[in-house]
Backbone of each chain as ProteinMPNN parsed JSONL, in Angstrom:
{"seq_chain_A": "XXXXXXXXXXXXXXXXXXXXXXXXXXXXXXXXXXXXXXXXXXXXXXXXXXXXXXXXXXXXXXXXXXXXXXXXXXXXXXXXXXXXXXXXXXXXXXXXXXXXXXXXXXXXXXXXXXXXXXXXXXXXXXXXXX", "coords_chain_A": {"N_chain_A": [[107.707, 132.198, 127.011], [104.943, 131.559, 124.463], [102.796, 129.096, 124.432], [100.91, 126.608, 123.233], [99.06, 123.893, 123.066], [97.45, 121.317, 120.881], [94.628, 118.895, 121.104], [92.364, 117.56, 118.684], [89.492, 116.478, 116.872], [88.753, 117.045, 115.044], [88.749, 118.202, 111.103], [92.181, 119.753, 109.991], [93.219, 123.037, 108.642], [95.468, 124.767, 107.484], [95.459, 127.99, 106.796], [93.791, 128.504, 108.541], [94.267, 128.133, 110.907], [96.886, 129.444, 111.391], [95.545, 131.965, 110.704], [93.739, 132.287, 112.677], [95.796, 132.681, 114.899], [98.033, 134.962, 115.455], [100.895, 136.404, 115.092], [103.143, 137.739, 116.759], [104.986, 141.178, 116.871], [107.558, 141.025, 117.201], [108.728, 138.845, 116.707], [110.983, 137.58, 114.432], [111.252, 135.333, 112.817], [108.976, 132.596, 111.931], [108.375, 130.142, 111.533], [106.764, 126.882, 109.942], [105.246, 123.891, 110.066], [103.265, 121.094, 108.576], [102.391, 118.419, 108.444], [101.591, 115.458, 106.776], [99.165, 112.745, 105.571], [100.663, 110.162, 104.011], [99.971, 108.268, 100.761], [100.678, 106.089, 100.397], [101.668, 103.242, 102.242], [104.66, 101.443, 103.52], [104.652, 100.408, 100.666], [101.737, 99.667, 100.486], [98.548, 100.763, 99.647], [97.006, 103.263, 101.332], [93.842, 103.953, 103.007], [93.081, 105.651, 104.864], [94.366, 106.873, 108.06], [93.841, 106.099, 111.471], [94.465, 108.135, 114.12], [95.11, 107.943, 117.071], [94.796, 108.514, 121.143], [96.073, 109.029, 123.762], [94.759, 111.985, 125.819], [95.589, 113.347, 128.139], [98.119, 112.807, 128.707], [99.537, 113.003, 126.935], [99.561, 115.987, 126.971], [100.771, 116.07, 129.056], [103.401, 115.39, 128.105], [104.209, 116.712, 126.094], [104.1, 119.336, 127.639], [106.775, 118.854, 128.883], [108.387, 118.466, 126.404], [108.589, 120.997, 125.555], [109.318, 122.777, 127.713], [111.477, 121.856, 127.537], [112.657, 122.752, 125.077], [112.696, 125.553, 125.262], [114.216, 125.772, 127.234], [116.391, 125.834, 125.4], [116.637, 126.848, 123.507], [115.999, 130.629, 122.337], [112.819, 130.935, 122.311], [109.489, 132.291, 121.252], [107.15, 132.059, 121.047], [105.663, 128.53, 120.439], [103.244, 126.279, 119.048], [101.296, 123.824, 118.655], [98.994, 121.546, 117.263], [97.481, 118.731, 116.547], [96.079, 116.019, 115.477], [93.14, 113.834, 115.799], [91.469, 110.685, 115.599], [90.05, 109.457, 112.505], [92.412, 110.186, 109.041], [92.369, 110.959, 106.246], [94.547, 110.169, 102.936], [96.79, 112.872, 102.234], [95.795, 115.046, 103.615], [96.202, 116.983, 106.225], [97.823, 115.646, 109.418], [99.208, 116.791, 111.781], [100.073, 120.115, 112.623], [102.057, 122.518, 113.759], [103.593, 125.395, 114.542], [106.915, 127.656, 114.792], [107.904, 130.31, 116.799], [110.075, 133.14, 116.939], [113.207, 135.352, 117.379], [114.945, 134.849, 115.408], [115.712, 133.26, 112.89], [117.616, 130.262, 112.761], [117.326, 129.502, 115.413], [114.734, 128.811, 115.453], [114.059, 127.114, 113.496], [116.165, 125.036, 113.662], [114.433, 124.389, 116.381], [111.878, 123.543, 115.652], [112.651, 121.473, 113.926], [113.886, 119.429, 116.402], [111.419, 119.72, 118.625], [109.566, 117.901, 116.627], [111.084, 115.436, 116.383], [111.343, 114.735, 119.056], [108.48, 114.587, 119.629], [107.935, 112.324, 118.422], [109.189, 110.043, 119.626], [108.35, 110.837, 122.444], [105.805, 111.349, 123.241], [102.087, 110.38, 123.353], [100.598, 109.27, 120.96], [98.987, 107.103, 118.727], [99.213, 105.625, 115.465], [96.898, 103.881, 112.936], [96.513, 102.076, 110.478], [94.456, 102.481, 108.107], [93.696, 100.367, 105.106], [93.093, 100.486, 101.912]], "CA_chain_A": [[107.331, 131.624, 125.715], [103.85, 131.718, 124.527], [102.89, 127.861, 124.206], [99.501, 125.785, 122.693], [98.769, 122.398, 122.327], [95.236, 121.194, 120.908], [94.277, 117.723, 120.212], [91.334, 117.574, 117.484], [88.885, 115.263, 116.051], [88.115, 118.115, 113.405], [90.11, 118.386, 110.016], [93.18, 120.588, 109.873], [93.347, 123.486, 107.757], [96.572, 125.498, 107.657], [95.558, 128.907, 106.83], [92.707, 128.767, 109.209], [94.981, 127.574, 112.097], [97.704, 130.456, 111.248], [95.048, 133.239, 110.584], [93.399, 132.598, 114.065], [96.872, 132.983, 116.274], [98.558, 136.286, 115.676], [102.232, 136.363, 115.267], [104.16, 138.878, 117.653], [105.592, 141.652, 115.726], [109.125, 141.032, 117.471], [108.889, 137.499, 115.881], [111.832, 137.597, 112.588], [111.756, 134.225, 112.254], [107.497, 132.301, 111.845], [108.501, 128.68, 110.795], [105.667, 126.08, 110.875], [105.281, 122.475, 109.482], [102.049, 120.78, 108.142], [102.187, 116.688, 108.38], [99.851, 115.137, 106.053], [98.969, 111.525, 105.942], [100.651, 109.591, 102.459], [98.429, 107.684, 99.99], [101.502, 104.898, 100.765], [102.852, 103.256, 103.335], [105.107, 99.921, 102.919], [104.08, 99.16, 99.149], [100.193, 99.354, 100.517], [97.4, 101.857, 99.446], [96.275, 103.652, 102.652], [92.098, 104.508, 103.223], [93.228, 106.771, 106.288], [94.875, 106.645, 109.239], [93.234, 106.258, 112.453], [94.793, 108.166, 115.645], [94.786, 107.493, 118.736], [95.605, 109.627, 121.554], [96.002, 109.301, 125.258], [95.231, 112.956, 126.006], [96.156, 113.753, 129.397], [99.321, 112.198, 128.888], [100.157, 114.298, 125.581], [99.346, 117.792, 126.815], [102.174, 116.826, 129.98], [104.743, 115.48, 127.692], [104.313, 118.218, 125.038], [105.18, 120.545, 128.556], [108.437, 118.286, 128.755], [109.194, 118.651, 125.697], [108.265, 122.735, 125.262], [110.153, 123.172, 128.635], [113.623, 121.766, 126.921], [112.886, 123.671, 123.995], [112.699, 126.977, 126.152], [115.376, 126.053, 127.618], [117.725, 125.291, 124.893], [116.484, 128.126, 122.184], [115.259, 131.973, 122.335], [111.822, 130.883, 121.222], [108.783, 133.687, 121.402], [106.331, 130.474, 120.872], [105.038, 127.064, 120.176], [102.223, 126.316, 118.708], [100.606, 122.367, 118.218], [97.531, 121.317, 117.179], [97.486, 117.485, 116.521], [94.397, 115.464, 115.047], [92.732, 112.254, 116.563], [90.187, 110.041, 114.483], [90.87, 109.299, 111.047], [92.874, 111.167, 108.698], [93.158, 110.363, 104.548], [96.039, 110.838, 102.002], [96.866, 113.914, 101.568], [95.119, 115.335, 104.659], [97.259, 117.166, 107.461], [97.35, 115.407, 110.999], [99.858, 117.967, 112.709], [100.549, 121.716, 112.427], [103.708, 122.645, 114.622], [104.512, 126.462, 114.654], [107.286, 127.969, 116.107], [108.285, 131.598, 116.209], [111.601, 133.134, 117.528], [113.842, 136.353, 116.966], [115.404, 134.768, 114.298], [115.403, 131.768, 111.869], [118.076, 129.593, 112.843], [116.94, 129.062, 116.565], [113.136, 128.602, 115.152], [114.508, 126.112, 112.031], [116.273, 124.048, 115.048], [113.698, 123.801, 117.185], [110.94, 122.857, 115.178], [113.058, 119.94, 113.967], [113.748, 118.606, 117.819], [110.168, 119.244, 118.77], [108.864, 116.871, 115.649], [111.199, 114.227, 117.066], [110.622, 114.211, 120.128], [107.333, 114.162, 119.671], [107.623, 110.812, 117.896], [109.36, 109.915, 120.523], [107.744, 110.341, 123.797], [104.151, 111.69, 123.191], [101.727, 108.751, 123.501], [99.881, 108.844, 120.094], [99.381, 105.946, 117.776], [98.245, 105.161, 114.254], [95.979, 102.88, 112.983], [96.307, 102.284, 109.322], [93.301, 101.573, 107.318], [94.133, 99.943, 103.928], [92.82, 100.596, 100.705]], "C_chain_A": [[105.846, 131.265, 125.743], [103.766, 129.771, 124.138], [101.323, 127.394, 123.874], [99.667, 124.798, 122.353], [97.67, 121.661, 122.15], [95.549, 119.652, 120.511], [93.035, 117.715, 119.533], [90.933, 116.275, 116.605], [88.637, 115.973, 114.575], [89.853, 118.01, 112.411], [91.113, 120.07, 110.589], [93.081, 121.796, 108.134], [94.211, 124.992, 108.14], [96.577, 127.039, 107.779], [94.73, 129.397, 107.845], [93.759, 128.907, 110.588], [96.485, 128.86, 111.983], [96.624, 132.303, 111.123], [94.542, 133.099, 112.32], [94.392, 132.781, 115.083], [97.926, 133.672, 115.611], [99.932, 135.956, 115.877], [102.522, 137.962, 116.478], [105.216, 139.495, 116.574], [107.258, 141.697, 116.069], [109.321, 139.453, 116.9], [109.99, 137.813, 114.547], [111.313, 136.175, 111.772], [110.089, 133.239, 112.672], [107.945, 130.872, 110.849], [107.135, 127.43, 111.128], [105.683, 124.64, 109.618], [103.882, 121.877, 109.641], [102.464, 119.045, 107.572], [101.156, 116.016, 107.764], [99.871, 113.19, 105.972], [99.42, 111.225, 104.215], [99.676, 108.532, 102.312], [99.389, 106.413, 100.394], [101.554, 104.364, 101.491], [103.106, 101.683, 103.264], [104.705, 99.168, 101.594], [102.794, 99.396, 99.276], [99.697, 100.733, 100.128], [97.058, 101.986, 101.083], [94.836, 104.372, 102.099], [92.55, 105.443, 103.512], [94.239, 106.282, 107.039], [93.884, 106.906, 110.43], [94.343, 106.715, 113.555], [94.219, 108.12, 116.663], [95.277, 108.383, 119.769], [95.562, 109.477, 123.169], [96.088, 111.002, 125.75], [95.689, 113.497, 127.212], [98.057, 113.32, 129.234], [99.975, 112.951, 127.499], [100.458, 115.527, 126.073], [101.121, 117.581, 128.432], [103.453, 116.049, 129.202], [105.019, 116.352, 126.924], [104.919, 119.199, 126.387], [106.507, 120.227, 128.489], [109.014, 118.614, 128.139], [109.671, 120.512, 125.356], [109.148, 123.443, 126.559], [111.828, 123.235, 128.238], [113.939, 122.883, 126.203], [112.918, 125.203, 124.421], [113.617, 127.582, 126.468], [116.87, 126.639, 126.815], [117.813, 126.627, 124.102], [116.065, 129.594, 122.782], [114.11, 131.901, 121.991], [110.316, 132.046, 121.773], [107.268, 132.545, 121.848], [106.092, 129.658, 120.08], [104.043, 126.422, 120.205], [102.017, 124.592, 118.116], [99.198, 122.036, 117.837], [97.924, 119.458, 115.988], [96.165, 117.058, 116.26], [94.789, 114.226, 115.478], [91.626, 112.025, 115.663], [90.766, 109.9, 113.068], [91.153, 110.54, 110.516], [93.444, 110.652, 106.934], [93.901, 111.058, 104.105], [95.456, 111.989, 101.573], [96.597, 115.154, 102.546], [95.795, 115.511, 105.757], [96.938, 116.565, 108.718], [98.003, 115.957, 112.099], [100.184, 118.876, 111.684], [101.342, 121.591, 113.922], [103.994, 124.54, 114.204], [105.293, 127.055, 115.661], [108.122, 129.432, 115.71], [109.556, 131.751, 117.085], [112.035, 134.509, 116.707], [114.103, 136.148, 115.58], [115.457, 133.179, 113.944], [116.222, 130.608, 112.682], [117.864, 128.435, 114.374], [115.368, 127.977, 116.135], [113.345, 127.068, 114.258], [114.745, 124.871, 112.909], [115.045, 123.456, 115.513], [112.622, 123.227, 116.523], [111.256, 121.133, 114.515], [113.097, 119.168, 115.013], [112.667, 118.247, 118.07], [109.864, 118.039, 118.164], [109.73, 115.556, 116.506], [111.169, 113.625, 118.431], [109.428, 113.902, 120.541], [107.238, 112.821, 119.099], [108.154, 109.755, 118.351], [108.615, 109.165, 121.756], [106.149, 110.483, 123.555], [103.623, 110.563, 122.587], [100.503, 109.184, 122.277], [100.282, 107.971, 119.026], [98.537, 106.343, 116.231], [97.904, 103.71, 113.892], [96.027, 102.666, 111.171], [94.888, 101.666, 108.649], [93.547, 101.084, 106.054], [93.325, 100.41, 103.309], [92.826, 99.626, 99.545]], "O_chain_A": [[105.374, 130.754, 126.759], [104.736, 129.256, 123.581], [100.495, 128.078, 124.476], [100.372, 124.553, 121.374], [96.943, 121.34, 123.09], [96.474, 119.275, 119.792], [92.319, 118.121, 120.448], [91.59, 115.45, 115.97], [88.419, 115.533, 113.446], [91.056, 117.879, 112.634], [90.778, 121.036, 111.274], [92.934, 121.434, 106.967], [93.817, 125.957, 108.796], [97.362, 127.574, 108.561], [94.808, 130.589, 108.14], [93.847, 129.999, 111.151], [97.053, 128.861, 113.075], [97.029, 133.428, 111.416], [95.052, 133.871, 113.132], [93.964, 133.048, 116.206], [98.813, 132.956, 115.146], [100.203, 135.222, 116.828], [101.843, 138.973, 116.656], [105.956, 138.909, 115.784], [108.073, 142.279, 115.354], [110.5, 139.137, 116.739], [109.458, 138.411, 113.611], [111.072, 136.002, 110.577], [109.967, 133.149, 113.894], [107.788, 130.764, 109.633], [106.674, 127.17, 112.24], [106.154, 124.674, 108.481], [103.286, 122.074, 110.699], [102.758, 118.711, 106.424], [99.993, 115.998, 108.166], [100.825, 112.582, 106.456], [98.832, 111.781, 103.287], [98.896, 108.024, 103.117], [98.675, 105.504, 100.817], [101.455, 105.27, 102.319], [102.244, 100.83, 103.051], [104.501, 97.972, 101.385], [102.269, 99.41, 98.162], [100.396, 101.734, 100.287], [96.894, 101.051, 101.867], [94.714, 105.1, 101.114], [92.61, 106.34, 102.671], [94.935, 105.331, 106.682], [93.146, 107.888, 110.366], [95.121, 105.845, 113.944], [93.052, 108.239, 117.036], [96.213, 109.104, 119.422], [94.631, 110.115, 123.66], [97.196, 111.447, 126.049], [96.438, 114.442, 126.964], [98.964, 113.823, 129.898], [101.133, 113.369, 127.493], [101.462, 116.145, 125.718], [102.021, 118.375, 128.704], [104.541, 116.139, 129.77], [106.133, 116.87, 126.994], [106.011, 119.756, 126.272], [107.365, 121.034, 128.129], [110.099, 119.105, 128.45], [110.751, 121.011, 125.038], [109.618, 124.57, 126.402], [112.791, 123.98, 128.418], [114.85, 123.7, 126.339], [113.271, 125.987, 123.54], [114.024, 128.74, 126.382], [117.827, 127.332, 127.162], [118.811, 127.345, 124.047], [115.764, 129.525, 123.974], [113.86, 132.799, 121.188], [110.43, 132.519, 122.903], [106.642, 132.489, 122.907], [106.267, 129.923, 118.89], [103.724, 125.884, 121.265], [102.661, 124.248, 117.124], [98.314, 122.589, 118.492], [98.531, 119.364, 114.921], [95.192, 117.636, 116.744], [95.872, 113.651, 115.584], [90.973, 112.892, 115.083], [91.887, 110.262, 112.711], [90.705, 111.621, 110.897], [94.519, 110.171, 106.575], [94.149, 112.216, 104.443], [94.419, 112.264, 100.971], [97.152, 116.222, 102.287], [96.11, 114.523, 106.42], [95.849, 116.857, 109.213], [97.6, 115.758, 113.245], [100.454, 118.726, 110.492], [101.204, 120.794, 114.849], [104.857, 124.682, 113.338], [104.986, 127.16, 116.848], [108.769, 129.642, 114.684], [110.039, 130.856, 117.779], [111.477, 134.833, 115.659], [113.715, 136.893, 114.68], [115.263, 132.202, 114.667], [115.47, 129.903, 113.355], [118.086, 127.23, 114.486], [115.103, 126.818, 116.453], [112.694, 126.06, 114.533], [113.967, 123.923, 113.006], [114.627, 122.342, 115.198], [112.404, 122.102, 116.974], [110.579, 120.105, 114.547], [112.452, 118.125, 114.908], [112.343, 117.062, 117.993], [109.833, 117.041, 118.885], [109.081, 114.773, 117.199], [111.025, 112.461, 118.806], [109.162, 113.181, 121.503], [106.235, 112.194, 119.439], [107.915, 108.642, 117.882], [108.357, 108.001, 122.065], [105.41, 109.52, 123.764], [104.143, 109.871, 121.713], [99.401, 109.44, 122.763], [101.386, 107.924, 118.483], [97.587, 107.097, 116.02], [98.4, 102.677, 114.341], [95.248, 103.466, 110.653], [94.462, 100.518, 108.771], [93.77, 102.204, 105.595], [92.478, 100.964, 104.01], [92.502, 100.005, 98.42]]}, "seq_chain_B": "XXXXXXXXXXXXXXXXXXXXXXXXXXXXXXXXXXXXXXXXXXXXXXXXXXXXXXXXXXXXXXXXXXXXXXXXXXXXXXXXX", "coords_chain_B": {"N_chain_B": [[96.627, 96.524, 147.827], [95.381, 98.49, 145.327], [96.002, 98.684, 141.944], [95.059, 99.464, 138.694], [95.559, 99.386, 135.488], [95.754, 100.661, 131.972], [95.231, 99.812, 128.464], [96.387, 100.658, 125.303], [96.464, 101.634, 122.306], [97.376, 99.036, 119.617], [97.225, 97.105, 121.971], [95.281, 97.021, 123.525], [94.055, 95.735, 121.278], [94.691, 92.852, 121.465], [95.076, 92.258, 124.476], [91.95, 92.179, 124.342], [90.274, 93.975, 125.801], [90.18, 97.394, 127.706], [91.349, 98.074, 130.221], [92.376, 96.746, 133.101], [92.652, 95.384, 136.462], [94.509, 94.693, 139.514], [95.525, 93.244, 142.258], [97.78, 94.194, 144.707], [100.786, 94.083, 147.163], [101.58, 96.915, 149.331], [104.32, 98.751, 148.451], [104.804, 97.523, 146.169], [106.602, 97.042, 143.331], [106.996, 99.017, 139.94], [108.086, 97.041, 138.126], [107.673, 94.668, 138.97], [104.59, 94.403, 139.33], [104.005, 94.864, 136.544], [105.298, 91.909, 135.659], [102.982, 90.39, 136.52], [100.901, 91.659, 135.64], [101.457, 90.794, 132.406], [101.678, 88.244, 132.756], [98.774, 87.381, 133.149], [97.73, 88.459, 130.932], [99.044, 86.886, 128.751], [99.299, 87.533, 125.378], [100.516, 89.86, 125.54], [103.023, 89.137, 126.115], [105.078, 89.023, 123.934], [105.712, 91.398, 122.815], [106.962, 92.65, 125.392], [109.739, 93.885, 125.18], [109.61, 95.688, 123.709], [107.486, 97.621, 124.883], [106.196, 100.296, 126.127], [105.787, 102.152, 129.383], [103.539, 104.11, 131.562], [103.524, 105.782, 134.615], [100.326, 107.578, 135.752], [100.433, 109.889, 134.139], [103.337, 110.206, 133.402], [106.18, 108.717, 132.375], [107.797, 105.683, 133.282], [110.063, 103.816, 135.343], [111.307, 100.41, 136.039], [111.959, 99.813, 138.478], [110.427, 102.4, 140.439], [108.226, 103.064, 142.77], [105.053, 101.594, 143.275], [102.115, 103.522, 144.623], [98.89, 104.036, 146.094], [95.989, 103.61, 144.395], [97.742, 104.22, 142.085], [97.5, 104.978, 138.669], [98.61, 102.952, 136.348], [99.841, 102.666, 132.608], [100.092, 100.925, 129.556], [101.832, 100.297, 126.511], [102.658, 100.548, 123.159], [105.352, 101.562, 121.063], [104.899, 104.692, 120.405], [104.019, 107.037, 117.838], [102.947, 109.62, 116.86], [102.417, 112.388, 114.746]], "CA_chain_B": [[95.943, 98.157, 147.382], [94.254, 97.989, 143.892], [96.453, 99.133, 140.957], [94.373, 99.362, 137.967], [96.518, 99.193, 134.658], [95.003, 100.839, 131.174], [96.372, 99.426, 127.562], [96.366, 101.961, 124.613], [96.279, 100.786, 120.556], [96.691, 97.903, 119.846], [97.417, 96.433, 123.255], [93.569, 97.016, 124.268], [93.224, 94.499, 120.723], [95.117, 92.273, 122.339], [93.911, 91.776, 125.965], [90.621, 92.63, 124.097], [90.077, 94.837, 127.481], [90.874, 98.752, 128.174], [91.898, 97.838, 131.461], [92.097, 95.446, 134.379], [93.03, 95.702, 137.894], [95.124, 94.005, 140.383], [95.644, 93.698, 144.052], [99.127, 94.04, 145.342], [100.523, 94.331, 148.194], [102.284, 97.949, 149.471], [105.758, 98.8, 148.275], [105.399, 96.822, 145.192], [107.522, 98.19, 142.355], [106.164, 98.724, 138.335], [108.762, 96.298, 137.278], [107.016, 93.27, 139.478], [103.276, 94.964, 138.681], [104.219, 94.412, 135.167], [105.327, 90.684, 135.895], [101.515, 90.259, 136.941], [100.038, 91.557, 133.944], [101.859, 90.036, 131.358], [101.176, 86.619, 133.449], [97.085, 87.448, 132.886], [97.563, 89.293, 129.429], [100.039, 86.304, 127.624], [99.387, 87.775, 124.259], [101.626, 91.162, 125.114], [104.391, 88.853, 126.073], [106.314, 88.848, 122.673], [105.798, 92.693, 123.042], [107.225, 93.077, 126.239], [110.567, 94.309, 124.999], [109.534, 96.93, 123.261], [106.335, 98.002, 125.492], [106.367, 101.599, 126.761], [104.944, 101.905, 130.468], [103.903, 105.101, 132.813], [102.461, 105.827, 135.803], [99.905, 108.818, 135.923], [101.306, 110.729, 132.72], [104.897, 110.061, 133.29], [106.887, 107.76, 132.248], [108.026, 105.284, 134.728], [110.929, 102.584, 134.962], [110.802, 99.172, 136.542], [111.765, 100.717, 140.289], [109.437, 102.937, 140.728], [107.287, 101.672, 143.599], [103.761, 102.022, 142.847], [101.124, 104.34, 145.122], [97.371, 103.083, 146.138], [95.54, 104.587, 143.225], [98.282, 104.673, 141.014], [96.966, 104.051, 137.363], [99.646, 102.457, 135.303], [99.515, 102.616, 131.24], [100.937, 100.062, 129.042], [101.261, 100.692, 125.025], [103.112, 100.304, 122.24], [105.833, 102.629, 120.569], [104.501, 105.905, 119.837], [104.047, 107.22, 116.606], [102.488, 110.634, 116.376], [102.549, 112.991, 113.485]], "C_chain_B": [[95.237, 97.395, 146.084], [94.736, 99.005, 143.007], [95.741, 98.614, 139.926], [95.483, 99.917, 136.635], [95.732, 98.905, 133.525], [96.202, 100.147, 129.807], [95.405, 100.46, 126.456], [96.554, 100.933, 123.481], [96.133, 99.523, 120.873], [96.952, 96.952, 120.509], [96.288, 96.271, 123.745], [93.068, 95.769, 122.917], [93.903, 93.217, 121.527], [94.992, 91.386, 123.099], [92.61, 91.957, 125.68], [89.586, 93.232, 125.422], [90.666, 96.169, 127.368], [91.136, 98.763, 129.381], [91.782, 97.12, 132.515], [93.236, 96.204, 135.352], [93.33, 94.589, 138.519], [95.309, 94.459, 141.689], [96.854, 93.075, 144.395], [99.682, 94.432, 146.59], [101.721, 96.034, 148.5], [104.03, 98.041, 149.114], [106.128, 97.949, 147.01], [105.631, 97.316, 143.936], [106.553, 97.723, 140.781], [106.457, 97.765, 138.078], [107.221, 94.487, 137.69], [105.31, 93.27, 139.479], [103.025, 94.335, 137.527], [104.372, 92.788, 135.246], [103.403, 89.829, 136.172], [100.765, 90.492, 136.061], [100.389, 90.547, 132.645], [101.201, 88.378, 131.832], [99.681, 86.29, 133.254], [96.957, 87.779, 131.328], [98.941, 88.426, 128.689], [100.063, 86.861, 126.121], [100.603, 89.006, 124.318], [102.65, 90.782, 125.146], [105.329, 89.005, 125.113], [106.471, 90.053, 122.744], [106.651, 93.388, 124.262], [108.595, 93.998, 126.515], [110.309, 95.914, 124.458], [108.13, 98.241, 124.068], [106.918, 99.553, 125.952], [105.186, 101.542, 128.366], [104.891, 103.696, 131.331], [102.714, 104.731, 133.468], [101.896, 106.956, 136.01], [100.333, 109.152, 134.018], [102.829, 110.994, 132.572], [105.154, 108.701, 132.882], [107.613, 106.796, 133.102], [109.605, 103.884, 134.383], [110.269, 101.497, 136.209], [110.872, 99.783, 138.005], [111.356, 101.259, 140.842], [108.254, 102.353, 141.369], [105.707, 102.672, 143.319], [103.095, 102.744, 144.268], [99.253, 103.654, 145.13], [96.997, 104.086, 145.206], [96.528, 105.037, 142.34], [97.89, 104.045, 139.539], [98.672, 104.069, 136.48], [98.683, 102.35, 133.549], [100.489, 101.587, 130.57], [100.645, 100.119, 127.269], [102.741, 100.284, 124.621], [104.146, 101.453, 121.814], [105.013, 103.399, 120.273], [104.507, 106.342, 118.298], [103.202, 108.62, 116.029], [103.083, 111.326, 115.122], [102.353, 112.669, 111.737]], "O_chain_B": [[94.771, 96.269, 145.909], [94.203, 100.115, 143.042], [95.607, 97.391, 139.938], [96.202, 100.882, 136.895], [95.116, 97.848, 133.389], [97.418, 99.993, 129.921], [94.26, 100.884, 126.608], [96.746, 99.726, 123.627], [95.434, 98.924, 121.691], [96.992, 95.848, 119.966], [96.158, 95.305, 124.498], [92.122, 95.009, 123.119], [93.139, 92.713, 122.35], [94.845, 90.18, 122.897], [91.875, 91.933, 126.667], [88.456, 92.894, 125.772], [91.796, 96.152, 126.879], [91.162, 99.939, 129.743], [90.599, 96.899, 132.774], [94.126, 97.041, 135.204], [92.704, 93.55, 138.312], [95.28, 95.598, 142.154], [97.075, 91.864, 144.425], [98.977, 95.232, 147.205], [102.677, 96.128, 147.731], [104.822, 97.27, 149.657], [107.286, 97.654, 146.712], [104.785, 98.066, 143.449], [105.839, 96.754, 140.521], [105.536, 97.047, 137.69], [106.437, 93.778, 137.059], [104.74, 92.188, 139.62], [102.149, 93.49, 137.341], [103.356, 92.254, 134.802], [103.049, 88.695, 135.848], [99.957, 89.67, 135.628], [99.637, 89.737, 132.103], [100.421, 87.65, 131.218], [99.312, 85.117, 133.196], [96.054, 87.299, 130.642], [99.81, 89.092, 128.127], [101.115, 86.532, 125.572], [101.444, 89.144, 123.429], [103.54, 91.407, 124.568], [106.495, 89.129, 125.489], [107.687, 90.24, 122.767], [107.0, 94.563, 124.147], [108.761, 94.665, 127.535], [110.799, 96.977, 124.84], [107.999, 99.425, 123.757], [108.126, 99.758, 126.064], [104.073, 101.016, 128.387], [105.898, 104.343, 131.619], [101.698, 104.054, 133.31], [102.685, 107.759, 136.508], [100.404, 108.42, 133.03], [103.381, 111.792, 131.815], [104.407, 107.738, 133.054], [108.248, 107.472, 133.911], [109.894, 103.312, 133.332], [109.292, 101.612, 136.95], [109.863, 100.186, 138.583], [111.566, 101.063, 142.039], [107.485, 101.512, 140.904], [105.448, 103.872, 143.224], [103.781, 102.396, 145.23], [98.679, 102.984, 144.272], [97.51, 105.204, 145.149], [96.365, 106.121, 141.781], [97.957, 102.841, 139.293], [99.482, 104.95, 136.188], [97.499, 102.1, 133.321], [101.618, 101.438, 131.036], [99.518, 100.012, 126.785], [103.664, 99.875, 125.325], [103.77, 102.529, 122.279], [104.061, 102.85, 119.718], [105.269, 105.665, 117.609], [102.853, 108.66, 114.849], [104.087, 110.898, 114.553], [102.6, 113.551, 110.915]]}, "name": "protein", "num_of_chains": 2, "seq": "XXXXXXXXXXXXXXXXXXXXXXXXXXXXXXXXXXXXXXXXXXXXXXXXXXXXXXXXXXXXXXXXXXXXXXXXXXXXXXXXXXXXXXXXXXXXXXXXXXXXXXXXXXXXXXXXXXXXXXXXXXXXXXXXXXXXXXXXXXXXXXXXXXXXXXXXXXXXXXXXXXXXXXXXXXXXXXXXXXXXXXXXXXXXXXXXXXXXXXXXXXXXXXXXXXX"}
């Protein structure tokens, strides 16, 4: 399984981050998820969000977790790219793709990943108000 | 030895510190490490239930006997994405 995991102070931009990494033409199944920061959170106006990121300690639980997922599914690969530094409404702070023969494996796993990532992987937020 | 022990969000506001160091003696486990910080860093106490702790980039429990040069981390739930 082909695997990537970036952390980034730079903005996210979806088509950019899908045109630069090449699907595999035995791929059926190209599922990917785009996390954006709401203008909400608890009743409050959010500025941004500030993350935070212990990176050494991300890139080996992301293996943890990309090892299960290996295990458990058929997957072709898994693709992360995560932002650090602020991030305003509306404004993606993860991309997540994950390819696979076929849908139902890919559909799966990209749900597990996301929670385990919110989970174990050691990044925080920081809300800024508005 | 000299276990040095980093805090992450807002555990570094906190202890208003990114890390402090202690001198323990060989064979002494995270759990009783931890007992030692909290005892210098009273503000994380109310936190201490919910604290997340590793050693290196793992995750660690209280039994885990610490290593000279082992850096311990101490933070808060997680919350990526």
């Amino acid at each position: 399984m082909n695997r990537s995991v970036v952390l980034t102070a730079d903005p996210l931009d979806e088509a950019s981050l899908a045109a630069s990494r090449p699907v595999s033409a035995t791929a059926g199944a190209v599922v990917s998820f785009l996390g954006c920061v709401r203008s909400m959170e608890s009743g409050r106006t959010l500025a941004a969000i500030e993350y935070e990121a212990f990176p050494e300690m991300v890139h080996r639980q992301f293996q943890v977790i990309l090892d299960q997922a290996e295990a458990r599914w058929p997957l072709e690969s898994v693709e992360v790219v995560h932002r650090t530094g602020r991030v305003e409404p509306g404004r993606p702070s993860v991309w997540i793709r994950v390819t696979s023969p076929h849908r139902a494996e890919a559909l799966a796993a990209l749900g597990w990943i996301l929670d385990e990532m919110k989970r174990i992987v050691p990044i925080w937020k920081r809300p800024v108000w508005g | 030895m000299t276990i040095t022990v980093h805090f992450w969000s807002y555990f570094r506001d906190l202890t208003g510190i990114k890390s402090d160091q202690f001198e323990v003696p060989p064979g002494t486990h995270v759990g009783a490490f931890l007992d030692l910080v909290y005892g210098r860093h009273s503000a994380l106490v109310p936190l201490r239930g919910s604290a997340l702790v590793a050693v290196g980039v793992e995750y660690a429990d209280s039994n885990q006997v610490l290593e000279p040069g082992s850096e311990v981390s101490l933070f808060p739930p997680v919350q990526g994405g």
